[in-house]
Structures are given as C-alpha cells and as structure tokens.
BAFI-3210 file (N, C-alpha, C; in Angstrom, 3 decimals, decimal comma, padded with zeros to 6 digits):
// residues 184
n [1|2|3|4|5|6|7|8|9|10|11|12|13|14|15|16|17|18|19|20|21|22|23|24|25|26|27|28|29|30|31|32|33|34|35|36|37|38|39|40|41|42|43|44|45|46|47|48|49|50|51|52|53|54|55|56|57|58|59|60|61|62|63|64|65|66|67|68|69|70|71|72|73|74|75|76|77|78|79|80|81|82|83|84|85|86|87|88|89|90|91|92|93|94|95|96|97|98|99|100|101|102|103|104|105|106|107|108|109|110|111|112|113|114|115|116|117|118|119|120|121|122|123|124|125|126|127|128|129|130|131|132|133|134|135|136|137|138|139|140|141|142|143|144|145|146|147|148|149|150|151|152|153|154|155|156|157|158|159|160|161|162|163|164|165|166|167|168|169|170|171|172|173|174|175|176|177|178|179|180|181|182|183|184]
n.u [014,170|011,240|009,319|007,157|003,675|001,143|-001,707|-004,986|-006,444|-009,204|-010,781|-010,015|-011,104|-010,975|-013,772|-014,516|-013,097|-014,715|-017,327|-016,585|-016,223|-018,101|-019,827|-018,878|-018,697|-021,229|-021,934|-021,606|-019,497|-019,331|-017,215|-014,198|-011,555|-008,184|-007,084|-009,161|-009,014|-006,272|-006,631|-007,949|-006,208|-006,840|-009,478|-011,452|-010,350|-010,305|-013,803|-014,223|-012,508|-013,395|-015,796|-015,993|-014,855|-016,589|-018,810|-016,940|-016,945|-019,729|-021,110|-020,193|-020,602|-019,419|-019,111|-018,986|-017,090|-015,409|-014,322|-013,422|-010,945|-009,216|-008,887|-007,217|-005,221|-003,880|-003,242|-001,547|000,231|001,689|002,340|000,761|-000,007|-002,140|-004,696|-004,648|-005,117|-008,070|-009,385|-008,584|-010,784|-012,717|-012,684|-012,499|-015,200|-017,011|-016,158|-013,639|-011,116|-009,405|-006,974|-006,512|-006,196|-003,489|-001,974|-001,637|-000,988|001,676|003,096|002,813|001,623|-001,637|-003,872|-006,993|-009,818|-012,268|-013,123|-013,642|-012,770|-009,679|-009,703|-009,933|-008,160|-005,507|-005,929|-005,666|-003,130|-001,368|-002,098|-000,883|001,953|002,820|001,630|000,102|-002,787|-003,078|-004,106|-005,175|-006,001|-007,494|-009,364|-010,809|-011,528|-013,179|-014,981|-016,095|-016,923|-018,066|-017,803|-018,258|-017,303|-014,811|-013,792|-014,991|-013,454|-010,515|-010,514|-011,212|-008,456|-006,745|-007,844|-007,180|-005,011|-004,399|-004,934|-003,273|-000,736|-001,680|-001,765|001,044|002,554|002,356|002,459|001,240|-000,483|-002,084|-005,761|-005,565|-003,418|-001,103|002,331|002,288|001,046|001,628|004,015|007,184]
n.v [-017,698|-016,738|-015,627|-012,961|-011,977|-014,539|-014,950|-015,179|-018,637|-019,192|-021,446|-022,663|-021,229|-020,163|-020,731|-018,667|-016,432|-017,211|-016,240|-013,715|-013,238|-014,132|-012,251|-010,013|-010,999|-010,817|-008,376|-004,986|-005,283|-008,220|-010,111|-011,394|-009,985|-008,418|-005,502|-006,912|-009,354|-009,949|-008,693|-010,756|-012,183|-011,566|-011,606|-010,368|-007,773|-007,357|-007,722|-005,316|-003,437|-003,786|-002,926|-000,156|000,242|-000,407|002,022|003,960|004,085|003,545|005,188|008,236|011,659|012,626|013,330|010,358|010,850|012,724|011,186|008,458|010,390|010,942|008,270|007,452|009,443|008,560|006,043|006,395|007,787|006,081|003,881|001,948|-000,340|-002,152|-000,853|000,956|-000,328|-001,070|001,172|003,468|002,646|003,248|005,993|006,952|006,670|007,924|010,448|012,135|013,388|011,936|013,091|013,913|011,216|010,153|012,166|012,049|009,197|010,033|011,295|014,279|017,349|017,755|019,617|021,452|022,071|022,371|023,042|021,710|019,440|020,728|021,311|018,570|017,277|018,806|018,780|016,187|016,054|017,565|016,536|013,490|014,375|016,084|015,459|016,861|019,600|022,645|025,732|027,744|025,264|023,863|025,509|025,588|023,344|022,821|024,539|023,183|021,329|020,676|020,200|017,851|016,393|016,828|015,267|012,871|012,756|013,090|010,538|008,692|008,404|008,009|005,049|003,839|004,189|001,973|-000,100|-000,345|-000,878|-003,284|-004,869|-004,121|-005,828|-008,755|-010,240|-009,874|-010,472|-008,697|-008,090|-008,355|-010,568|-009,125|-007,765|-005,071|-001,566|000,838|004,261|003,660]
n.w [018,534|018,199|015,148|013,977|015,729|015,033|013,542|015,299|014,264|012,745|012,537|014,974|017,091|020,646|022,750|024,246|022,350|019,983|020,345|020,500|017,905|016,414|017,237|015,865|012,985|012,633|012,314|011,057|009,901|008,731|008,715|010,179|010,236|009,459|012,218|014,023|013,676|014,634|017,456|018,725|019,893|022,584|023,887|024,822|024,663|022,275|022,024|022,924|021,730|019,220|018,861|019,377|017,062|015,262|015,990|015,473|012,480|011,588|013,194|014,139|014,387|012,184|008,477|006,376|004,167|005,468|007,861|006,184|005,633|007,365|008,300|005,973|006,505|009,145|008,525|006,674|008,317|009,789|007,850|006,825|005,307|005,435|006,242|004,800|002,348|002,258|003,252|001,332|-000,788|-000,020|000,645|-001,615|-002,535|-000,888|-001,689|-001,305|-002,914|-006,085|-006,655|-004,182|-002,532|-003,663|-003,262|-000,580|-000,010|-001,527|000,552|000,154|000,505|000,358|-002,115|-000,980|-001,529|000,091|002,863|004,967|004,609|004,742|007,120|008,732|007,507|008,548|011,520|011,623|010,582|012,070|014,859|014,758|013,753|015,761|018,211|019,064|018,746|017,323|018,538|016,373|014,639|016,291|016,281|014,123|012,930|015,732|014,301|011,947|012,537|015,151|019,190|019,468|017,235|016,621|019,109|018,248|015,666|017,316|018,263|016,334|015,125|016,882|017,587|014,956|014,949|017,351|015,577|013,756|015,160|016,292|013,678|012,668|014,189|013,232|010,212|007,661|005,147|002,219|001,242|-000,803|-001,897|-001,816|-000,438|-000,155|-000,539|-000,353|-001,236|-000,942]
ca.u [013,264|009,863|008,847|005,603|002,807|000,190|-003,319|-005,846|-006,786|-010,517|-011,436|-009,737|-010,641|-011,569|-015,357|-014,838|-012,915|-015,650|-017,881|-016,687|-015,666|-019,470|-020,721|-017,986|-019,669|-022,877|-022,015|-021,520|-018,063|-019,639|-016,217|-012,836|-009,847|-007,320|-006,803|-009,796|-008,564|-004,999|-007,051|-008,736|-005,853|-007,168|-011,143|-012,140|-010,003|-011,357|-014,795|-014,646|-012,237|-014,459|-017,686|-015,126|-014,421|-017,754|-019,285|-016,133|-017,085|-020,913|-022,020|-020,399|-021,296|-018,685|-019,566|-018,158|-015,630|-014,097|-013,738|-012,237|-009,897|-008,354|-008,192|-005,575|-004,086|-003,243|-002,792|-000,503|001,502|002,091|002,967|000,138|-000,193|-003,715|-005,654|-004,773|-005,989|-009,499|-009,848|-008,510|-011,967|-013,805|-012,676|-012,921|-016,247|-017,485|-016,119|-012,314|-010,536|-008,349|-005,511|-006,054|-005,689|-002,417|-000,589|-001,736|000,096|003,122|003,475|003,060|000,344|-003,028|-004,817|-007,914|-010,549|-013,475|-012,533|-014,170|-011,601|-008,769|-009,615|-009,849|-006,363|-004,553|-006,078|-004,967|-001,680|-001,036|-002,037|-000,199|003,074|003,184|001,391|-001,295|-003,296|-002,906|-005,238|-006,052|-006,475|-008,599|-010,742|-011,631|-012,193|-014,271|-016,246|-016,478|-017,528|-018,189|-017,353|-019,006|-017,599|-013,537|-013,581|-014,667|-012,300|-009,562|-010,740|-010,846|-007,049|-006,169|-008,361|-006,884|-003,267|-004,280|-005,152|-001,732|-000,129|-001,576|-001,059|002,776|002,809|002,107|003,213|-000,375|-000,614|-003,183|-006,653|-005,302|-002,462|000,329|002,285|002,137|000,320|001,953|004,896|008,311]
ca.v [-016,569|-017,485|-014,666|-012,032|-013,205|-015,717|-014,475|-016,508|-019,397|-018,866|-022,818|-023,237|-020,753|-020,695|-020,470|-016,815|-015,833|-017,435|-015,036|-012,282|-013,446|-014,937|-010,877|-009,634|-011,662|-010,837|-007,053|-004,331|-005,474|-009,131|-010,990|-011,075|-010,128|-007,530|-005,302|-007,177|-011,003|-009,577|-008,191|-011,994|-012,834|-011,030|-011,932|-009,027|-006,365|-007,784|-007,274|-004,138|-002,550|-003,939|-002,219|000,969|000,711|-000,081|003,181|005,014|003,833|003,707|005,819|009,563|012,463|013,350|012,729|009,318|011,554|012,992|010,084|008,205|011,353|010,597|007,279|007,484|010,124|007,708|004,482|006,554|008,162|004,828|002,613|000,847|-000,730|-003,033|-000,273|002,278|-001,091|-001,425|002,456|003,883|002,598|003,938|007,217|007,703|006,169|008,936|011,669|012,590|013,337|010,875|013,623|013,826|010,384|010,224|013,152|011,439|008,198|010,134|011,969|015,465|018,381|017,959|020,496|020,726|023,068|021,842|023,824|020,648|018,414|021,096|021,130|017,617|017,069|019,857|018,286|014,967|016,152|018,082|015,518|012,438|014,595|016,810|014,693|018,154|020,453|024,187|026,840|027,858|024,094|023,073|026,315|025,357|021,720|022,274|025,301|022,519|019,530|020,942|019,147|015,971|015,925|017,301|014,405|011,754|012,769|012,517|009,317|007,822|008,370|006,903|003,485|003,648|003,813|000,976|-001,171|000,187|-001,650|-004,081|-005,243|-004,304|-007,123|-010,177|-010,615|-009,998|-009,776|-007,914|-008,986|-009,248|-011,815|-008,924|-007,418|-003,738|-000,815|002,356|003,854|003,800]
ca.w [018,714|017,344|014,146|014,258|016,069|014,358|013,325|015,353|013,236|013,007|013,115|016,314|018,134|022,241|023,220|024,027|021,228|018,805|020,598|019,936|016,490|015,601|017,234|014,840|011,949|012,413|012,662|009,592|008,870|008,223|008,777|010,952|009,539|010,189|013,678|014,964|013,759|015,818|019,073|019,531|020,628|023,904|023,533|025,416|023,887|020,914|021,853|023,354|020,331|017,534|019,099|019,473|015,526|014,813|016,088|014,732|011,610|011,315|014,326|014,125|013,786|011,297|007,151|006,081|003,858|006,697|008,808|005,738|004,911|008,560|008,687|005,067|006,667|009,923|007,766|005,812|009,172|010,338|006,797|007,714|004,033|005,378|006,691|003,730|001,043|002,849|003,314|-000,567|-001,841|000,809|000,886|-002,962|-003,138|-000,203|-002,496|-001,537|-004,624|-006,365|-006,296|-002,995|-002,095|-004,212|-002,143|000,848|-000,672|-001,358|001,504|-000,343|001,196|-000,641|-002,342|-000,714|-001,724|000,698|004,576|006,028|004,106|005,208|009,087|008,946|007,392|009,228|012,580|011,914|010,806|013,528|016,074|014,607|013,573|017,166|019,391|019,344|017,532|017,848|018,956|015,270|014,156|016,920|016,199|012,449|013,405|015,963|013,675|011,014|012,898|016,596|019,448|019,235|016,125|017,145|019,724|017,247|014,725|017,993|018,666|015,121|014,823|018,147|016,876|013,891|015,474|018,112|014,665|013,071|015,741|016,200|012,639|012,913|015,258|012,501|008,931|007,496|003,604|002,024|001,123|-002,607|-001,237|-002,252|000,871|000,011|-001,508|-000,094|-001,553|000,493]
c.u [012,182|009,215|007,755|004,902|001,728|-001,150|-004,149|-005,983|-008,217|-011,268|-011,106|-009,865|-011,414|-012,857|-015,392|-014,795|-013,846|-016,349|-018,069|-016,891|-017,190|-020,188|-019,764|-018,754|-020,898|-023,130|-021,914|-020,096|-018,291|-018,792|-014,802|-011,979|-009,375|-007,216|-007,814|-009,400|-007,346|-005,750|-007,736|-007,611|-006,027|-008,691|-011,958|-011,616|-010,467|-012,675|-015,002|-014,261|-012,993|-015,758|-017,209|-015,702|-015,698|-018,827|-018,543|-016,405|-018,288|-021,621|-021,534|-020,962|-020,604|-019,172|-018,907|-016,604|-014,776|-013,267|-012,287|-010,926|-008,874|-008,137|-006,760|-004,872|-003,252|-002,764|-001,456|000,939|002,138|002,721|001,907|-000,873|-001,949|-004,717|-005,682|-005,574|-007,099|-010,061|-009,682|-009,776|-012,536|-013,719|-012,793|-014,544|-016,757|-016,796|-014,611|-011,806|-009,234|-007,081|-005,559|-005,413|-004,050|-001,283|-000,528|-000,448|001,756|003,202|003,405|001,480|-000,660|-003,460|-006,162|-008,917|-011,819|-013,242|-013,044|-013,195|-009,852|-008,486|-009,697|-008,357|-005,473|-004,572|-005,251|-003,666|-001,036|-001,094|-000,920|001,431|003,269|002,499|000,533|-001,403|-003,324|-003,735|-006,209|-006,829|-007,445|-010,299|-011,675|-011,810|-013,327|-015,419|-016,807|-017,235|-018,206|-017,717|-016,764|-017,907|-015,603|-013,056|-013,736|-013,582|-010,796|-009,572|-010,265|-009,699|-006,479|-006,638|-007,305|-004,898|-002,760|-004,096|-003,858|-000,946|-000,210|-001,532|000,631|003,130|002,703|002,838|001,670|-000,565|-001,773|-004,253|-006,495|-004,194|-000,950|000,471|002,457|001,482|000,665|003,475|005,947|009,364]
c.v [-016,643|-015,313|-013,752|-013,177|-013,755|-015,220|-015,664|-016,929|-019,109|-019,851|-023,563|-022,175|-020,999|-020,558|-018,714|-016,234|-016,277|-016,539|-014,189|-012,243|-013,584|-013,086|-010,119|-009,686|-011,072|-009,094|-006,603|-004,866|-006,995|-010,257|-010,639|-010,994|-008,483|-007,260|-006,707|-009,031|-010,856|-009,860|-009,588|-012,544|-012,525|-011,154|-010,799|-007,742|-006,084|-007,266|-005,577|-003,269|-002,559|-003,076|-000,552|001,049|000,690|000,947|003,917|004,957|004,255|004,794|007,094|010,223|013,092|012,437|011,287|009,966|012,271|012,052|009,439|009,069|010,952|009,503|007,052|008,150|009,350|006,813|005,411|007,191|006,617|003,972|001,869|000,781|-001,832|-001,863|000,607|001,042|-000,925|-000,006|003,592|004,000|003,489|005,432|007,910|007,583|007,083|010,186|012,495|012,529|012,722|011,412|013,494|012,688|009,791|010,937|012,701|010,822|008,223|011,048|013,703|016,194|018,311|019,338|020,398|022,079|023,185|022,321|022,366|019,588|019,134|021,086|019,898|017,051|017,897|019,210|016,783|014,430|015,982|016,826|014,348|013,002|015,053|016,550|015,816|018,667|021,827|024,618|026,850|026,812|023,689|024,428|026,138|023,895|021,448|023,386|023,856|021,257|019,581|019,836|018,343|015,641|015,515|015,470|013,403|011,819|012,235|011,081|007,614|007,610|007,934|005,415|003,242|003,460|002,723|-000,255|-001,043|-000,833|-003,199|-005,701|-005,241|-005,683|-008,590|-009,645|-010,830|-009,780|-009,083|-008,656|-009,234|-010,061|-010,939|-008,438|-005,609|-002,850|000,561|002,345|004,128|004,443]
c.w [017,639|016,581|014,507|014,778|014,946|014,419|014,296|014,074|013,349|013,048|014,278|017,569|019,527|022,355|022,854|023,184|019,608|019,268|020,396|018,416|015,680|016,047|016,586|013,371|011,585|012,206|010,930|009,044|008,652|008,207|009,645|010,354|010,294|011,497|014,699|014,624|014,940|017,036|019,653|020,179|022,471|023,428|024,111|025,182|022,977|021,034|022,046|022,207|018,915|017,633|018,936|017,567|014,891|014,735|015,435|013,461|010,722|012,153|014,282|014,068|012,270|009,656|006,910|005,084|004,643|007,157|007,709|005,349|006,280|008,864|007,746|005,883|008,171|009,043|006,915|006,961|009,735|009,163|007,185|006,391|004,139|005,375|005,254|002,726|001,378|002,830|002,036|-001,159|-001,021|000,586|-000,378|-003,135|-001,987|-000,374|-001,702|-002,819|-004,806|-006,262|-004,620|-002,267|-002,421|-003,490|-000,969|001,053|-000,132|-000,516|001,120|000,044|-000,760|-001,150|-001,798|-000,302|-000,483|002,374|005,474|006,122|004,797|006,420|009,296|008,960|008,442|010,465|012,668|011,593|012,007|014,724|015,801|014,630|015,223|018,094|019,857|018,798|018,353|018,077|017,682|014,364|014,419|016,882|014,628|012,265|014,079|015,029|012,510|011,706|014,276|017,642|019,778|018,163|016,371|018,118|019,185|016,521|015,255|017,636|017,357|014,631|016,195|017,788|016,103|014,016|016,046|016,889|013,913|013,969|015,844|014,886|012,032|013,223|014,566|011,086|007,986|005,757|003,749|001,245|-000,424|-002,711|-001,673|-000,156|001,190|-001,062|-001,213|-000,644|-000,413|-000,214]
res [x|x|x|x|x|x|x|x|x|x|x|x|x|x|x|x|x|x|x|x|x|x|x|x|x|x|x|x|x|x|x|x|x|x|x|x|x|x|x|x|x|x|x|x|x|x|x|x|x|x|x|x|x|x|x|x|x|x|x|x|x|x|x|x|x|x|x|x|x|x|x|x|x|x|x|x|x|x|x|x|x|x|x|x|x|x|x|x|x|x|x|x|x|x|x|x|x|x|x|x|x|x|x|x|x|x|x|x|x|x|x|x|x|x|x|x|x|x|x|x|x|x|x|x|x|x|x|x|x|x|x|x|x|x|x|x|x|x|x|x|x|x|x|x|x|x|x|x|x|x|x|x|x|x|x|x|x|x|x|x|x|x|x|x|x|x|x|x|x|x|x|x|x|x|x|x|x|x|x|x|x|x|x|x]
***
C-alpha cells in the first residue's frame, strides 16, 4: 500500500499541468507550492481553484485583516500546520494582534476589541464548529462586512478547507523544511 500522495514534480510535468503551473507563476503568488502544487494533480481543478484563491485573496471586498483572521482560524480548525506558516505573517503584518494570533494557536477564545475582528471570528467559528452561523452571528457579519462581504468571508473558509485537504493528502513539510508549527 503505496504512502501519501506525491507532490507533482514541477520538471516533469504534462503540457497542461505546466499551464496552469507557468499561469500560476506568472500570477500574485509568483510560484507553485502547497494546495495548488496538490490540485495539479487534476490540471483543471488546479486552474480553476488557483483563480478561486486568487480572488479570495487579492480581490474581496473584505480588509486583508479579516480575510487573514479567517483563514488562521480555518488552518487552525483543521491542524493544517502549511496554511497557518504562510498565513501567521500575513495576518500580523495586516494588523491582527500577536495575542490574538497566539489564542488562535492554542485553541483559547481571543480577546478581540475591534467588532469587525469579533464578527469575523464568531462567524467562522460558528460555521467550521456547527456546520452554521446563527441568526445573531450572521446579523453582525453581515452589518460589518454586508453581503458581498458575508459570502466572501463563507467562501474563503470553504477554499481554505478544500486546501486543508488537500494537503492532508501528501506528507508536505513546511517552507522552513520543519513538519510543524501548531501546537497539539
């Protein structure tokens, strides 16, 4: 019984999957690795999910400190030790607070003075722990973000779950060659 699956290699790969891989490249994330090195192994999931993450990313409407406050808080419901390394900087360096990212970490409720930062968290509790957000959740989510904004935020934690997985699925260190950064 043959181990996790195998990252494409990125000097062998098929016509198509260079394709996507070279409009990968050329895009804001500048190189293949993680969910979207996984998804080549389908060349067209690949393309279509990278253009997905790429709007979720660059294209919202929601602040870049939101977005990243929900992607930790997925990367951290899942154990999903790649996405939280790549997203840590991000989300300090677009002004979440270092305690915050810490309680994330350890699993312990943030303090979180900022109502934009609280309807964000609460929402993407709620959704990831109970599979839905309540009446009062989804009313101070969408006052904070409207929405445009409510449905991105969905959206960015469904991505961010598809890339959770599909990093499960290999044996992937991290881009500093250890194999974890969350605690357990």
């Amino acid at each position: 019984m043959p181990g996790r699956l195998s990252q494409p290699d990125l000097a062998a790969l098929t016509p198509e999957q260079q394709r996507v891989a070279d409009d990968v490249a050329a895009g804001p994330r500048g190189e293949v690795r993680g969910p979207v090195r996984m998804w080549l192994h389908s060349p067209e999931l690949a393309a279509r999910a990278q253009k997905l993450g790429e709007f979720l990313r660059w294209g919202t409407a929601l602040a870049p400190r939101i977005s990243e406050l929900v992607i930790l808080v997925t990367a951290r419901h899942y154990d999903c030790d790649y996405i939280w390394f790549n997203h840590r900087p991000l989300a300090l360096r677009h002004g979440i607070a270092v305690e915050t990212v810490e309680s994330i970490a350890n699993r312990r409720q943030p303090v979180l003075p900022a109502p934009d930062e609280a309807a964000a968290y609460a929402f993407a509790t709620e959704i990831l722990q109970r599979h839905a957000v309540g009446d009062a959740t989804l009313a101070r989510a969408r006052e904070c973000f409207g929405e445009r904004g409510v449905i991105e935020m969905g959206t960015i934690i469904g991505h961010y779950h598809s890339g959770a997985i599909a990093l499960s699925l290999a044996d992937i260190s991290l881009p500093d060659g250890t194999e974890r950064c969350l605690p357990r």
